[in-house]
HTML snippet that shows the backbone in 3Dmol.js (N, CA, C, O; Angstrom):
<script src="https://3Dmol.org/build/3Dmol-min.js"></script>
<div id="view" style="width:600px;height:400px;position:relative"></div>
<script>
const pdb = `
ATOM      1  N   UNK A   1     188.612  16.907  78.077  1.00  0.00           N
ATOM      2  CA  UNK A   1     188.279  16.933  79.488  1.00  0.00           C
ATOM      3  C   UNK A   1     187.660  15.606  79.919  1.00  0.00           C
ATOM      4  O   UNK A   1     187.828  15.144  81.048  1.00  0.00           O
ATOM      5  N   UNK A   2     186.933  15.013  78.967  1.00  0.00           N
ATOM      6  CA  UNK A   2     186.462  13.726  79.292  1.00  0.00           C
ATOM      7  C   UNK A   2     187.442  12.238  79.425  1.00  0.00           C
ATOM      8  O   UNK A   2     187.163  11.113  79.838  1.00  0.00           O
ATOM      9  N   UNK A   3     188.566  12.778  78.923  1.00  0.00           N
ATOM     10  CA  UNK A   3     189.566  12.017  79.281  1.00  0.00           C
ATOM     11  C   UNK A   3     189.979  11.874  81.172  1.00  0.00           C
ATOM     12  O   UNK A   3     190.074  11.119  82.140  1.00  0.00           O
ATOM     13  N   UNK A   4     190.087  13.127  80.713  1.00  0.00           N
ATOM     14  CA  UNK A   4     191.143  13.812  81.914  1.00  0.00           C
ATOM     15  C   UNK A   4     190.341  13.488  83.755  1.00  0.00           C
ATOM     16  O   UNK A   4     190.875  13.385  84.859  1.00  0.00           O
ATOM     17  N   UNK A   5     188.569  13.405  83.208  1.00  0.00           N
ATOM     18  CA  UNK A   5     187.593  13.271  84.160  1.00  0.00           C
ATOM     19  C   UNK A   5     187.681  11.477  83.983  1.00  0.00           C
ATOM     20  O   UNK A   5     188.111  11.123  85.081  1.00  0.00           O
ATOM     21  N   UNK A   6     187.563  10.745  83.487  1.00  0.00           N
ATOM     22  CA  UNK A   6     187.796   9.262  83.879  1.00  0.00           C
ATOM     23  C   UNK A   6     188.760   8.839  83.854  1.00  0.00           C
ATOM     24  O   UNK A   6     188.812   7.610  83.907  1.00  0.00           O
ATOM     25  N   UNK A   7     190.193   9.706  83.749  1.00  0.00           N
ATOM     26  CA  UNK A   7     191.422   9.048  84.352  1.00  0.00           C
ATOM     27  C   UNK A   7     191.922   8.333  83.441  1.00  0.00           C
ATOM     28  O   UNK A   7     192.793   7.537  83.793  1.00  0.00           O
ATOM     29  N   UNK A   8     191.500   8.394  81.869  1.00  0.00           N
ATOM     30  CA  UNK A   8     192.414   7.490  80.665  1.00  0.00           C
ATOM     31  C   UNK A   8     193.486   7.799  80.625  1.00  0.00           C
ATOM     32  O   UNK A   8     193.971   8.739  81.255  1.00  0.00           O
ATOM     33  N   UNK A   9     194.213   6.873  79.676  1.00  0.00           N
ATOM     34  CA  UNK A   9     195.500   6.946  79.665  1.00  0.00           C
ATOM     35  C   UNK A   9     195.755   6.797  78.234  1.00  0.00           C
ATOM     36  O   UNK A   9     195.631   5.849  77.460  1.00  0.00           O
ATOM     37  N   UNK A  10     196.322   8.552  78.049  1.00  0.00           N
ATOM     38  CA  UNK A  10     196.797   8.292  76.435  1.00  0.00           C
ATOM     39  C   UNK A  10     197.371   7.244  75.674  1.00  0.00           C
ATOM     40  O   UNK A  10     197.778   6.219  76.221  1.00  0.00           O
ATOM     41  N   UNK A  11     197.434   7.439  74.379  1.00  0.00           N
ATOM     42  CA  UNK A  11     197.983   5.962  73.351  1.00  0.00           C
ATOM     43  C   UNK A  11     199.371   6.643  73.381  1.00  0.00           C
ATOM     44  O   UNK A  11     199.660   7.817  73.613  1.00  0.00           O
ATOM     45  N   UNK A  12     200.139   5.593  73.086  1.00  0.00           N
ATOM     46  CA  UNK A  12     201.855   5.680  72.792  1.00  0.00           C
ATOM     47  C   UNK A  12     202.321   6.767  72.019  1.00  0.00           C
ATOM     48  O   UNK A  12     201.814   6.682  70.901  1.00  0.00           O
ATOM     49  N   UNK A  13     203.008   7.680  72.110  1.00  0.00           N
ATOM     50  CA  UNK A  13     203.357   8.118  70.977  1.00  0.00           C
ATOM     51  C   UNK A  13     203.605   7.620  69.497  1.00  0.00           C
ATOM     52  O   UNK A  13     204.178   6.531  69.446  1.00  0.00           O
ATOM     53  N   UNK A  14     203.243   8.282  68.106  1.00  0.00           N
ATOM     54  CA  UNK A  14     203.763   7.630  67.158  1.00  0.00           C
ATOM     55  C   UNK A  14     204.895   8.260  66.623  1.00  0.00           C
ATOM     56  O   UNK A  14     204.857   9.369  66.091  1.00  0.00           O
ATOM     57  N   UNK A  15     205.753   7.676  66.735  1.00  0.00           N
ATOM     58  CA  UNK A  15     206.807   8.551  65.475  1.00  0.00           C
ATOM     59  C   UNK A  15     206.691   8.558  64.091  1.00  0.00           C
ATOM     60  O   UNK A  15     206.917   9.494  63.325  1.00  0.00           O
ATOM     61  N   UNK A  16     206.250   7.228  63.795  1.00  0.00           N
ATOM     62  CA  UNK A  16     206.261   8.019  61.927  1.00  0.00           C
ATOM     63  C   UNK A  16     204.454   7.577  61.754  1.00  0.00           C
ATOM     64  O   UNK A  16     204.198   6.585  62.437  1.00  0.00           O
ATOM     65  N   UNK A  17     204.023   7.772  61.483  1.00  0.00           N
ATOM     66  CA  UNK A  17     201.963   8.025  61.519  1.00  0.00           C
ATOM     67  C   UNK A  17     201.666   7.174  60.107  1.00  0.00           C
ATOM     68  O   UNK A  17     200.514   6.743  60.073  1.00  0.00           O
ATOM     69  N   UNK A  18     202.454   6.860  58.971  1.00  0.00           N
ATOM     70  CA  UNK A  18     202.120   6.185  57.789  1.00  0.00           C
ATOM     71  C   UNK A  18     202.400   4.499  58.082  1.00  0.00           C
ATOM     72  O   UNK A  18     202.058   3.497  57.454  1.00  0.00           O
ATOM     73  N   UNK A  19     203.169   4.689  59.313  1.00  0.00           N
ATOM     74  CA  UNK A  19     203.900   3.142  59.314  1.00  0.00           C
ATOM     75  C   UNK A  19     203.360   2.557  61.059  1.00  0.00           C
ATOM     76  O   UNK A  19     204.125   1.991  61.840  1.00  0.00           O
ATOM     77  N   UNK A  20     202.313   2.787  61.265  1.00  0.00           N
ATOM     78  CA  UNK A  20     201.705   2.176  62.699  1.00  0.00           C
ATOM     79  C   UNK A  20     200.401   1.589  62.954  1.00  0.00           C
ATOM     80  O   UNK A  20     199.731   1.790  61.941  1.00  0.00           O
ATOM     81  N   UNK A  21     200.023   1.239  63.435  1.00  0.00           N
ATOM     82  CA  UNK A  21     198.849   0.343  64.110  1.00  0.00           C
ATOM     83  C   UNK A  21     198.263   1.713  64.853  1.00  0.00           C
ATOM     84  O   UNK A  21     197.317   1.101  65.348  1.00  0.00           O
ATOM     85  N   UNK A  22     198.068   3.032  65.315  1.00  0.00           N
ATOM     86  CA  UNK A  22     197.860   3.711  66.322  1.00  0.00           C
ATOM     87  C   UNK A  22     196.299   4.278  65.119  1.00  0.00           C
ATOM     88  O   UNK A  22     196.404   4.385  63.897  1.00  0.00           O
ATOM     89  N   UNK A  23     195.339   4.477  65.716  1.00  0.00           N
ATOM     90  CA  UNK A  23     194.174   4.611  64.858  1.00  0.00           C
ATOM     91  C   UNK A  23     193.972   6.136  64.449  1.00  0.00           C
ATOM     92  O   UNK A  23     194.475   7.165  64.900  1.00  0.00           O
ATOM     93  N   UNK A  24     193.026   5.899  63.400  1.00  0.00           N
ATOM     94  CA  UNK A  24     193.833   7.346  62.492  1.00  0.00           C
ATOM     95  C   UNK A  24     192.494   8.473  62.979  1.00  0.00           C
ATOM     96  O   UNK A  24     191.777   8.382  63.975  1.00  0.00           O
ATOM     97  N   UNK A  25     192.477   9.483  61.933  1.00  0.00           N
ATOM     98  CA  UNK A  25     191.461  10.256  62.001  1.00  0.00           C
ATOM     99  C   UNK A  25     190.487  10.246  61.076  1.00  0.00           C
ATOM    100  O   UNK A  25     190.871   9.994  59.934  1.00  0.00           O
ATOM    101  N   UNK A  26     189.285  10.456  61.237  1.00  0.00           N
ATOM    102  CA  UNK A  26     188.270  10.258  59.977  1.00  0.00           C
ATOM    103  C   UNK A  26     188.895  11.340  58.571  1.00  0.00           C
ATOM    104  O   UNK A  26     189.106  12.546  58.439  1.00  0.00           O
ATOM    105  N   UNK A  27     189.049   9.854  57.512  1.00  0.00           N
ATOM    106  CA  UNK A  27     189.279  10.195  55.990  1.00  0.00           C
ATOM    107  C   UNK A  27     188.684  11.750  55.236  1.00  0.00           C
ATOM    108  O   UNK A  27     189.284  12.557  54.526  1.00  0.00           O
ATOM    109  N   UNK A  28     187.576  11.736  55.634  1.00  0.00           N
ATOM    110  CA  UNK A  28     186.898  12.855  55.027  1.00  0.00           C
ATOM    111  C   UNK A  28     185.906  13.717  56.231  1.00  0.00           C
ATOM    112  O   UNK A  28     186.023  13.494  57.436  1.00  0.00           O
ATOM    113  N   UNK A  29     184.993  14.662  55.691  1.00  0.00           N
ATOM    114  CA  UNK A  29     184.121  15.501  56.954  1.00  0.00           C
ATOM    115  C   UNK A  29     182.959  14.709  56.752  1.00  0.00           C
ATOM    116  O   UNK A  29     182.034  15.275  57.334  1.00  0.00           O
ATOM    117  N   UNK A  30     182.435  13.300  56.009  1.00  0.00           N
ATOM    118  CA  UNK A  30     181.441  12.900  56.142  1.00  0.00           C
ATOM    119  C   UNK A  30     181.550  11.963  56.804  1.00  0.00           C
ATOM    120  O   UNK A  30     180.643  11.685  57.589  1.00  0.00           O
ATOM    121  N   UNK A  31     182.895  11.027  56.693  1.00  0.00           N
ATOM    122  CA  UNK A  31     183.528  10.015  58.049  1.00  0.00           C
ATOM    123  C   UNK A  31     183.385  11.000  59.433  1.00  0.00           C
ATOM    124  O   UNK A  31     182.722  10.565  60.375  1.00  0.00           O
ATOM    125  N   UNK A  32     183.980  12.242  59.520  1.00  0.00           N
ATOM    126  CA  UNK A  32     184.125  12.743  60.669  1.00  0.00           C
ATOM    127  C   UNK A  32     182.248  13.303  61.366  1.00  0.00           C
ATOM    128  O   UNK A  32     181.794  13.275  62.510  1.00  0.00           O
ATOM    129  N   UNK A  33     181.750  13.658  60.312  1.00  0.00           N
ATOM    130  CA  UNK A  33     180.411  13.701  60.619  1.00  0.00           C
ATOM    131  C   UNK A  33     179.079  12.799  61.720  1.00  0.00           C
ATOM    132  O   UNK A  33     178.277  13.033  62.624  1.00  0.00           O
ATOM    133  N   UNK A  34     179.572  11.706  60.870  1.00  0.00           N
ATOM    134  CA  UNK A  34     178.980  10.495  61.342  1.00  0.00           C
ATOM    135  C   UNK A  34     179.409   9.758  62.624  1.00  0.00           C
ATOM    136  O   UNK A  34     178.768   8.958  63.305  1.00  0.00           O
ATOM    137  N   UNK A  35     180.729  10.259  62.787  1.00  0.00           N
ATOM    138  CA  UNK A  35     181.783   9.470  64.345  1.00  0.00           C
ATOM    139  C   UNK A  35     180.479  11.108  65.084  1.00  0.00           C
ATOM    140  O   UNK A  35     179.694  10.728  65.952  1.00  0.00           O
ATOM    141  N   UNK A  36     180.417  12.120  64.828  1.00  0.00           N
ATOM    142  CA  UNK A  36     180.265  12.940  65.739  1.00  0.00           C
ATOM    143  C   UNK A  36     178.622  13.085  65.974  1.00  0.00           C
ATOM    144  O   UNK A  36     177.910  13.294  66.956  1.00  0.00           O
ATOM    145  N   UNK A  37     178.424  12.891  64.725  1.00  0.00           N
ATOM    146  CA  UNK A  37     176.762  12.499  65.269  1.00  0.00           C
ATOM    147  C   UNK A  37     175.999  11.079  66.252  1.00  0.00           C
ATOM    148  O   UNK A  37     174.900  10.897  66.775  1.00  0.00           O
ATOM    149  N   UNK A  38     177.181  10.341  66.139  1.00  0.00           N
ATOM    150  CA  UNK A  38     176.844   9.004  67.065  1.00  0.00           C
ATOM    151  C   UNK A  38     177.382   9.171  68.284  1.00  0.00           C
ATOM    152  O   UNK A  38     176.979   8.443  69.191  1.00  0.00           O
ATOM    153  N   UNK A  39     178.404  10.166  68.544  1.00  0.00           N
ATOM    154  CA  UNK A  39     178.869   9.761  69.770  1.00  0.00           C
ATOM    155  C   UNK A  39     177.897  10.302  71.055  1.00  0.00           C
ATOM    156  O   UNK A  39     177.114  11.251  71.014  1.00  0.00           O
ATOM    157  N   UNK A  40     178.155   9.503  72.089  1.00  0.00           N
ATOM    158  CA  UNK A  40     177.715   9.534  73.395  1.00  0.00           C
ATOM    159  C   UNK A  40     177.613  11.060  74.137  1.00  0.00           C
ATOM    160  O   UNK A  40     176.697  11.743  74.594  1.00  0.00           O
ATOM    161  N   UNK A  41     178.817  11.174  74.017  1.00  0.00           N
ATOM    162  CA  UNK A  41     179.737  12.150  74.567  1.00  0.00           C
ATOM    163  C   UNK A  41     179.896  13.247  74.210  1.00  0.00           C
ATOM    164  O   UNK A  41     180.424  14.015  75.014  1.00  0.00           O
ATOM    165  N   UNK A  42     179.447  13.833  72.664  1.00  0.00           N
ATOM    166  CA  UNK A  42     178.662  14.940  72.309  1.00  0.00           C
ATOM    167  C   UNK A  42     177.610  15.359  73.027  1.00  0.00           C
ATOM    168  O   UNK A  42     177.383  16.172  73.924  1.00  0.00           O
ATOM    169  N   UNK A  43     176.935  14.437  72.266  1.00  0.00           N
ATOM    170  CA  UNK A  43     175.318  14.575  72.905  1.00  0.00           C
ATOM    171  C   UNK A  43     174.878  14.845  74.183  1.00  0.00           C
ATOM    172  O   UNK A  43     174.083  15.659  74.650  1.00  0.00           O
ATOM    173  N   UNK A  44     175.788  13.714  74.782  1.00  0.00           N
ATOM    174  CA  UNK A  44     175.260  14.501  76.802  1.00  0.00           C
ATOM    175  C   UNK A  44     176.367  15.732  76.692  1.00  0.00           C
ATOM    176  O   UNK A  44     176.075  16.681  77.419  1.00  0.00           O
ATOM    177  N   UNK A  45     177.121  15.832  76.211  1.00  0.00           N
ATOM    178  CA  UNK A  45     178.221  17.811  75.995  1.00  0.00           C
ATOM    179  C   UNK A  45     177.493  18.927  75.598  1.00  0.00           C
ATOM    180  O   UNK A  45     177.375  19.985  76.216  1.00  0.00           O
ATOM    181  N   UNK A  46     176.929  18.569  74.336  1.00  0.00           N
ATOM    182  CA  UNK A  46     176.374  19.464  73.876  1.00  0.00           C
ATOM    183  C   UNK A  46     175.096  19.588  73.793  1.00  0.00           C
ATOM    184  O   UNK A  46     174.570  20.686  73.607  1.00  0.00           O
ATOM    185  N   UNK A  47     174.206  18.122  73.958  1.00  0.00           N
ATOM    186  CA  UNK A  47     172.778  18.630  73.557  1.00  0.00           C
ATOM    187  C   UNK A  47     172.483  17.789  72.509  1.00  0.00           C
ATOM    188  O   UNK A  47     173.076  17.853  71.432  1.00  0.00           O
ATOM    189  N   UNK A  48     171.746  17.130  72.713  1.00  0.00           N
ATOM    190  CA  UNK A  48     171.129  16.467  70.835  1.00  0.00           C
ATOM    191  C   UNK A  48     170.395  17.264  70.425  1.00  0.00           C
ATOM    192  O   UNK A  48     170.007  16.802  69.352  1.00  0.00           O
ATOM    193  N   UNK A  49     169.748  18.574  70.654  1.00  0.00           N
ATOM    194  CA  UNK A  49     169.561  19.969  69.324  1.00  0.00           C
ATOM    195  C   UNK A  49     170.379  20.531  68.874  1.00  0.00           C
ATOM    196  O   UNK A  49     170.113  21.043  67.786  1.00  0.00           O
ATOM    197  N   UNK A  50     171.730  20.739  69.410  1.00  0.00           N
ATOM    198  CA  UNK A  50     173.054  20.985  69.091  1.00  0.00           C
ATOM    199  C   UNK A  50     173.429  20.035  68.139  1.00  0.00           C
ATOM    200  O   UNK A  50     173.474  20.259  66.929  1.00  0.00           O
ATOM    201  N   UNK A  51     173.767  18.703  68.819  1.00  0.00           N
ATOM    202  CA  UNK A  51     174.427  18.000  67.507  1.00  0.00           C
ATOM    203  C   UNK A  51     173.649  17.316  66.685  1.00  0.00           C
ATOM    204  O   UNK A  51     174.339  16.466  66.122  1.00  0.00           O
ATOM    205  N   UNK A  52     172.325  17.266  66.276  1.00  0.00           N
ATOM    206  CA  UNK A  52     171.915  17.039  65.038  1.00  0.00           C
ATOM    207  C   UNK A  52     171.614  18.264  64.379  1.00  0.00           C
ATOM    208  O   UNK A  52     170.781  17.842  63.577  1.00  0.00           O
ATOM    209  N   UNK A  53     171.706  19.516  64.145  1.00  0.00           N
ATOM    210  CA  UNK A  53     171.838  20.967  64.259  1.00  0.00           C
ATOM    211  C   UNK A  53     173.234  20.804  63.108  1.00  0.00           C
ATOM    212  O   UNK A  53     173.337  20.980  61.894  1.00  0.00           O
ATOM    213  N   UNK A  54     173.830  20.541  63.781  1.00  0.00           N
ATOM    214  CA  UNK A  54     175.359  21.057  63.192  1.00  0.00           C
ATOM    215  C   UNK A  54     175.915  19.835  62.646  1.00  0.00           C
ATOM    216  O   UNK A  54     177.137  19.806  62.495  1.00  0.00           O
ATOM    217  N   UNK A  55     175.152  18.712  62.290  1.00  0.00           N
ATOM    218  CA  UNK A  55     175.491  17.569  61.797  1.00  0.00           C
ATOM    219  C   UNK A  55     174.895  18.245  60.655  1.00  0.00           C
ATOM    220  O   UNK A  55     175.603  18.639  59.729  1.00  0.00           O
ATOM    221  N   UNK A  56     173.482  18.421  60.670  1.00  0.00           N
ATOM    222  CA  UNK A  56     172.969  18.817  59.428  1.00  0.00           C
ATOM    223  C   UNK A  56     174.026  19.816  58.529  1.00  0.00           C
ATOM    224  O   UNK A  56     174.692  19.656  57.506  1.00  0.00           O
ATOM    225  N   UNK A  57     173.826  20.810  59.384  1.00  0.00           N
ATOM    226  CA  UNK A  57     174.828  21.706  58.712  1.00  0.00           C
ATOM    227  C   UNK A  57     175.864  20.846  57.673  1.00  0.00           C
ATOM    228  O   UNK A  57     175.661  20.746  56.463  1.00  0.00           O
ATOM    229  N   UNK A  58     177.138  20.182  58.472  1.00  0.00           N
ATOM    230  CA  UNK A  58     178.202  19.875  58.018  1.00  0.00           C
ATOM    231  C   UNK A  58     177.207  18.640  56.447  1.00  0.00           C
ATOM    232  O   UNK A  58     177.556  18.403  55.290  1.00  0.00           O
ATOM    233  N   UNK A  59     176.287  18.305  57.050  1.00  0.00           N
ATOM    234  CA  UNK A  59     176.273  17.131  55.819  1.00  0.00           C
ATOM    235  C   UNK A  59     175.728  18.462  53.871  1.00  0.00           C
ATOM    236  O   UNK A  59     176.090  18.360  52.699  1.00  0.00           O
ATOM    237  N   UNK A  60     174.915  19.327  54.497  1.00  0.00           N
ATOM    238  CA  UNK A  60     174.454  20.213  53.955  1.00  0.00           C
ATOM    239  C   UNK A  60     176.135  20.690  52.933  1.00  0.00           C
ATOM    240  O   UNK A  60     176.245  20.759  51.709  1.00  0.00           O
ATOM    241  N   UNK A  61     177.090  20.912  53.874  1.00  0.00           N
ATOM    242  CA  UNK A  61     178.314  21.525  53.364  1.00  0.00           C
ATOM    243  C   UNK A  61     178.984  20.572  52.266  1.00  0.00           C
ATOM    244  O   UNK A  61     179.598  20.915  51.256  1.00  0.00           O
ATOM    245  N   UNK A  62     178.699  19.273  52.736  1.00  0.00           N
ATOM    246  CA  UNK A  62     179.362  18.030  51.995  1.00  0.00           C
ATOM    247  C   UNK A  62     178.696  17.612  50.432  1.00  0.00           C
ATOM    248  O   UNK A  62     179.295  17.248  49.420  1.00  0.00           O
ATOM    249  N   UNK A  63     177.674  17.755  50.594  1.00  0.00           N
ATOM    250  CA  UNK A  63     176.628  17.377  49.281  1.00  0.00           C
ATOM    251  C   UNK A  63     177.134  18.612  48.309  1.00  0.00           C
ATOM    252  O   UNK A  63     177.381  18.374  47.127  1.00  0.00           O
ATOM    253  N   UNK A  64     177.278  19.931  48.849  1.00  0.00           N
ATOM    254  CA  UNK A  64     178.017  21.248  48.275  1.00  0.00           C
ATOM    255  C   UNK A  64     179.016  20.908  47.628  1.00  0.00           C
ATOM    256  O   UNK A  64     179.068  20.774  46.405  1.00  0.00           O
ATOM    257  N   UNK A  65     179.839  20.751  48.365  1.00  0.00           N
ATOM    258  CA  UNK A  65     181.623  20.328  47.777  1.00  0.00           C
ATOM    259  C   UNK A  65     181.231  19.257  46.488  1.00  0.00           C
ATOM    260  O   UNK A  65     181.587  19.507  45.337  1.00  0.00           O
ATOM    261  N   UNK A  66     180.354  17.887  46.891  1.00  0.00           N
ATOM    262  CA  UNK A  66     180.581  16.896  46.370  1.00  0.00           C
ATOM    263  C   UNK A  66     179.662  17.022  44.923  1.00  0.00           C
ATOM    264  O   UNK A  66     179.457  16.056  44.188  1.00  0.00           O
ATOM    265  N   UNK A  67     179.058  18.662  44.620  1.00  0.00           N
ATOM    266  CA  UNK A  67     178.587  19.194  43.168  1.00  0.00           C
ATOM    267  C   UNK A  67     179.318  19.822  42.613  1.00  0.00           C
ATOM    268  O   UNK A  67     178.986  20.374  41.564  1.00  0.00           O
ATOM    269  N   UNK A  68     180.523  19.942  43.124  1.00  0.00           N
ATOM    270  CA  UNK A  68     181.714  21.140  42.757  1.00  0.00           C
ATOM    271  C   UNK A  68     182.503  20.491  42.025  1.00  0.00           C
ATOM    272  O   UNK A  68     182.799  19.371  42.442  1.00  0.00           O
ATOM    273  N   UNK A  69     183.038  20.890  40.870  1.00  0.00           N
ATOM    274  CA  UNK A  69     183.839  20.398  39.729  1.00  0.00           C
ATOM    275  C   UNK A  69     185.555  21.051  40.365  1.00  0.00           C
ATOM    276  O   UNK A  69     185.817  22.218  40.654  1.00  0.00           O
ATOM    277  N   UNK A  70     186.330  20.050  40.420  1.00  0.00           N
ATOM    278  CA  UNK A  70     187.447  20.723  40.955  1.00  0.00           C
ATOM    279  C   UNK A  70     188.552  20.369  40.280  1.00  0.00           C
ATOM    280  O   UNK A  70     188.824  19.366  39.621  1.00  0.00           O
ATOM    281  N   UNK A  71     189.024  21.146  40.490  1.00  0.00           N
ATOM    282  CA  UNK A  71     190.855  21.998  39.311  1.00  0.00           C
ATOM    283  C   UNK A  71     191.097  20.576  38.577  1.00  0.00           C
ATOM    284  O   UNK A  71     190.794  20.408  37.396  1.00  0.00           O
ATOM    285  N   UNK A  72     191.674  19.563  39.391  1.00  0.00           N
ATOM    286  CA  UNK A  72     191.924  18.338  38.934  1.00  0.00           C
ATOM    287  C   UNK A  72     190.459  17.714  37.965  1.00  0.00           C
ATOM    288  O   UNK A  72     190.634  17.736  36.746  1.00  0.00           O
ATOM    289  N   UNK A  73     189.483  17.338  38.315  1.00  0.00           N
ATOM    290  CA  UNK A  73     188.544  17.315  37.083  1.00  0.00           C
ATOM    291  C   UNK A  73     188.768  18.033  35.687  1.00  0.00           C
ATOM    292  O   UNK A  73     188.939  17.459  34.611  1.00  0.00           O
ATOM    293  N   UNK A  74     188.735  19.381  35.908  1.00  0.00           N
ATOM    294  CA  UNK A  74     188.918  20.279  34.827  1.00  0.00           C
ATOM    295  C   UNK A  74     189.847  19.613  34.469  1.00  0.00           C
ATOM    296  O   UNK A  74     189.421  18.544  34.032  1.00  0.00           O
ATOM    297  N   UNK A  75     191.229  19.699  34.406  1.00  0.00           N
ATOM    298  CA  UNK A  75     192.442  19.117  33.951  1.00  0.00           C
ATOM    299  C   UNK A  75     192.398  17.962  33.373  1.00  0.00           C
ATOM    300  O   UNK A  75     193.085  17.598  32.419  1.00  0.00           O
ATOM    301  N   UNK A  76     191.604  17.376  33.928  1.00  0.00           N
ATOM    302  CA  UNK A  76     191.439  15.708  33.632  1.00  0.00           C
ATOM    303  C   UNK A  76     190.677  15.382  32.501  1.00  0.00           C
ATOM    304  O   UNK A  76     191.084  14.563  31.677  1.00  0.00           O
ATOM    305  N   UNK A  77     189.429  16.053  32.382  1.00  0.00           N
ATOM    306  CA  UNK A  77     188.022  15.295  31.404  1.00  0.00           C
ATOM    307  C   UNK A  77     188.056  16.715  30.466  1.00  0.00           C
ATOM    308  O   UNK A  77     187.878  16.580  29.256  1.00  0.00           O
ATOM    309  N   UNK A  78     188.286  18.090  31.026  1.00  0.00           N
ATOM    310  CA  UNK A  78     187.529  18.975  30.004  1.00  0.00           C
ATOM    311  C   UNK A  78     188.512  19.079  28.752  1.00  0.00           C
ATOM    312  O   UNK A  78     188.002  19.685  27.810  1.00  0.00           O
ATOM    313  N   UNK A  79     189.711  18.656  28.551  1.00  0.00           N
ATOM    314  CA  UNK A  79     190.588  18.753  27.689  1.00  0.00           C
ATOM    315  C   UNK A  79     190.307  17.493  26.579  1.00  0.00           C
ATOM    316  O   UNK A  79     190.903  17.349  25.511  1.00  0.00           O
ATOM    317  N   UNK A  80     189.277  16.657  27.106  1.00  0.00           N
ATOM    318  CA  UNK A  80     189.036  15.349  26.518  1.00  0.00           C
ATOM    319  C   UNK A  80     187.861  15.809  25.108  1.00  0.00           C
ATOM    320  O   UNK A  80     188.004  15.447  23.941  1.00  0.00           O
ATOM    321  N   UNK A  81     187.063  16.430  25.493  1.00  0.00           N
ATOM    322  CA  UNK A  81     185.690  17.347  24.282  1.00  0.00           C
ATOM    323  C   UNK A  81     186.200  18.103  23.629  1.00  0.00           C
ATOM    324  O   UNK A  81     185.546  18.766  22.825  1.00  0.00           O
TER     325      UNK A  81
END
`;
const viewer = $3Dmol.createViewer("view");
viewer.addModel(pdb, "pdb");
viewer.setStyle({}, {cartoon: {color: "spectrum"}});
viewer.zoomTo();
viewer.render();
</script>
């Protein structure tokens, strides 16, 4: 809607997304975290008790994942002992 309220003008279409200049989306939820805890445009949307609230959250979720031993690990190192 904040587009749509200052009258921008979408980017080009891409047809193939591996082979363009058109800017991507955050790599992981701790890239995407950090674009959403800085932006402007949250904050006057939602509230800065809202979005440092649910920033926490998501970083809380990330430190989780990033103690988690996953399928590919197993496969990788536990066959090594």
């Amino acid at each position: 809607m904040d587009g749509v309220k200052r009258q921008l003008e979408p980017p080009e279409p891409v047809s193939n997304p591996y082979d363009s200049s058109a800017e991507t989306l955050p790599q992981c939820l701790m890239d995407a975290v950090t674009l959403f805890e800085t932006s402007e445009l949250y904050r006057q949307s939602f509230g800065t008790t809202f979005v440092n609230y649910y920033s926490h959250i998501k970083k809380a979720e990330w430190n989780r994942y990033l103690t988690t031993v996953s399928e590919w690990e197993e496969r990788e190192y536990f066959t090594l002992f």
